[in-house]
Each structure stands twice: as structure tokens, then as C-alpha cells.
C-alpha angles and dihedrals in degrees: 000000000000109000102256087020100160121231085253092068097040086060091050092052091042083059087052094053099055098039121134101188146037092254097047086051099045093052095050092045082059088047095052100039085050090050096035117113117272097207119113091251089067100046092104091054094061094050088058093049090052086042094063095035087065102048089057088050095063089041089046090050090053101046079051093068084059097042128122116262107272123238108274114229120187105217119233129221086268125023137180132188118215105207133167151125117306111278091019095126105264106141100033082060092047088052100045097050100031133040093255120114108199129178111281125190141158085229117094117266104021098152098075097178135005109293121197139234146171116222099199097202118164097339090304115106113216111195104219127196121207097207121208107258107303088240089052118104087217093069121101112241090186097058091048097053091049105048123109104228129021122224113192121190119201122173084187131036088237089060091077094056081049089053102044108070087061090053095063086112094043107096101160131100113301138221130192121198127185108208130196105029098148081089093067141084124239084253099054091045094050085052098046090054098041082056093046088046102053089052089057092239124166097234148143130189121228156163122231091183093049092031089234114173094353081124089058103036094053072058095054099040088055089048089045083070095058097229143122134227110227116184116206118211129191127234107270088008134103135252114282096204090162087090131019132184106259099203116154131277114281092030124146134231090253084058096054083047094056092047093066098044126351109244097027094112079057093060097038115129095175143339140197130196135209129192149038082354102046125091094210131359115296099015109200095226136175118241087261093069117122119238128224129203116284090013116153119221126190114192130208121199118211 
């Protein structure tokens, strides 16, 4: 053990040691050269530990020729991947916000493989993935990685230091979540968010048992994806808001033409808007024109 080496990474190497297999290896090795000391004393340890890391890697690349085929999962339009340490609350989450009804125990490692689920929030659909426990074997890399949105469930402040080094692929929008604070006092939970925020996380504490803050966070799931809802609407007809055009933010009103059929902007005569952009009701607007969340748009060929 490193000189300095903090109890983090001595849990870490602990993991190592006991590993069985090369993924269990290979994530503790990340854990261990993220946690190992920076100073220059300690400059030969992490070599070795690339060193090794490397090594896994090939071995891990040839048992995966032989592997078993992996679950298909057809991506929706929007996707988000619950991940988080083992008994953090996944799955009763999943099950609390989707219509999926996963396997849910108080023993470690319940969720086996990924289980899906639909979040129906404000006409849009979300397809949520509650992903085995990050530092399980049995959890997909690859549909974390590309996943739209991350949702990271943490029941302790530490437990984000513990996820990160499997996310170094991950490159899309984040969201912590801090689950089960009903066990906590006023106090704790003050604390908690003054340390999220000043690490300028994009976060929200909640309760899956008292049902604290789920309104908010289907909210902030649908924001994490940074999109908008647009309803259309036809002229002498009234507004459809079952199912809205999900197009990014910033986008125009020929954009949201050309989402519901390629070459209508084409055929657009005249629009109005109405809504967060528009100055009045029924806005008479160009094609330019920038959207805002909940706008409704009525189109008029030529």
C-alpha cells in the first residue's frame, strides 16, 4: 500500500484483491489509479497500476470473443440510464415513476440484467434503464455510455467519487439524485445541497419511500435531456397536447416543420405561435422564429 494512500483507495485495493474475475479487476484497478496519491513519490505506483490495467484489458478483449450475446435494447427517441451503487434505490425508483415492476430486495445486487421502463411526463415518453450496481460485472458499460441522459443515484455524498471512475466513457448530460433522505434530519439535508451545489452538480434529493420531490425530479429528468415539447395545432381544430414534437433547445419553428414531415416548411404559408416565445396569442411568426418550451404552433400550407 502507497504511503498517504486514503482509506478510499485501500478499499479499492482491498476490491482488487478479492476479485474473481477480469471485470471485477479491471473496475477496482480504475478505482485504485483514480484514488491513488498524485504526488511525485508515488509516480511509480501508478505505472504499475496502468500497467496492469492494460494487461486486463487485452485478456478482457479476448474472453469477449467468447462471450454470451448481450440483451438488445431498441433506443427511444429519449433515454436515460439509472445507475448507481448496489441498494441505492434503482429499481424502487424505476418502479415508482414507469410501468415497469423490477425485482426489488434489501440483499446486494438484485437487478441481475437491464429492466425497462416509460416515464409519460407531459405527453413526452422517456425510456429509463435501471442498470445492475455500477461495480457489478453484470452492468453494461455500452448502454451507459450511450445513453442520453445519466441518472446517478447516490444514498451518500462519497458514492459519487465510487461511480465516477466507471463513467470515463460517459460523455452525455448528468443527474444526481440523492435518494433516501427521509432518513435524514433538516440539518443533514441543508448540508448535502450546499456540497452538490458548490460543485456545480446538477442534482435533487429525494425519497423513493415518502415520495418527496418524484414530481420534480420527472421535471428534471425531461430538462436533463436538453429539449423542448411543442404542440401543433390545425387550423379550426383544437389543441392535440397527448403528444408533442420533442425537437432540441434553440430550435425554430421550420425545425419543428420539418419534424413532422420533411419538406412542410417548404409548404408553409403562414404560422402563429402561441406560448413562452410569443409576444400575444396567436403570434403571426417567420419560420426563423425560436421555440420555447410548451409553445403552440398552428401551421397554414400554401
Amino acid at each position: 500500500m502507497p504511503i498517504n494512500a486514503s482509506i478510499h483507495y485501500q478499499k479499492a485495493e482491498q476490491e482488487y484483491l478479492q476479485a474473481e474475475t477480469t471485470e471485477q479487476k479491471i473496475r477496482a484497478l480504475k478505482k485504485m489509479i483514480s484514488l491513488a496519491p498524485k504526488h511525485k513519490g508515488a509516480e511509480n505506483l501508478r505505472k504499475l497500476l496502468k500497467r496492469r490495467l492494460a494487461k486486463l484489458k487485452y485478456t478482457k478483449e479476448k474472453e469477449a470473443k467468447k462471450g454470451k450475446r448481450k440483451l438488445g435494447i431498441k433506443k427511444a427517441e429519449m433515454q436515460a440510464a439509472i445507475i448507481g451503487l448496489t441498494n441505492s434505490g434503482k429499481s424502487s425508483l424505476l418502479t415508482l415513476i414507469t410501468n415497469a415492476q423490477p425485482k426489488i430486495a434489501s440483499y446486494q445486487y438484485t437487478t441481475k440484467q437491464p429492466t425497462l421502463g416509460t416515464l409519460n411526463y407531459g405527453g413526452t415518453k422517456i425510456q429509463l434503464i435501471d442498470m445492475p450496481a455500477i461495480e457489478n460485472e453484470l452492468c453494461d458499460l455500452g448502454i451507459v455510455n450511450t445513453a442520453d441522459s445519466l441518472i446517478i443515484i447516490i444514498t451518500k455524498i462519497q458514492d459519487i467519487k465510487e461511480i465516477e471512475p466507471f463513467l470515463e466513457n460517459a460523455t452525455k448530460n448528468r443527474l444526481i439524485v440523492f435518494n433516501k433522505i427521509d432518513l435524514l434530519t433538516e440539518q443533514e439535508k441543508r448540508k448535502i445541497k450546499a456540497t452538490l451545489k458548490s460543485k456545480k452538480y446538477n442534482f435533487l434529493l429525494i425519497s423513493s419511500r415518502t415520495i418527496e420531490n418524484i414530481e420534480e425530479l420527472k421535471e428534471k429528468i425531461f430538462q436533463s435531456f436538453h429539449k423542448i415539447r411543442v404542440y401543433t395545432k390545425e387550423p379550426g381544430k383544437p389543441v392535440d397536447k397527448n403528444e408533442p414534437i420533442i425537437i432540441p433547445i434553440g430550435s425554430t419553428v421550420k425545425d419543428a416543420a420539418e419534424k413532422i414531415l420533411h419538406g412542410l416548411s417548404k409548404q408553409v404559408k403562414e404560422c402563429r405561435v402561441t406560448g413562452p416565445s410569443s409576444k400575444f396569442p396567436n403570434q403571426k411568426t417567420g419560420l426563423t422564429h425560436i421555440l420555447k418550451d410548451k409553445d403552440i404552433v398552428e401551421f397554414y400550407r400554401r
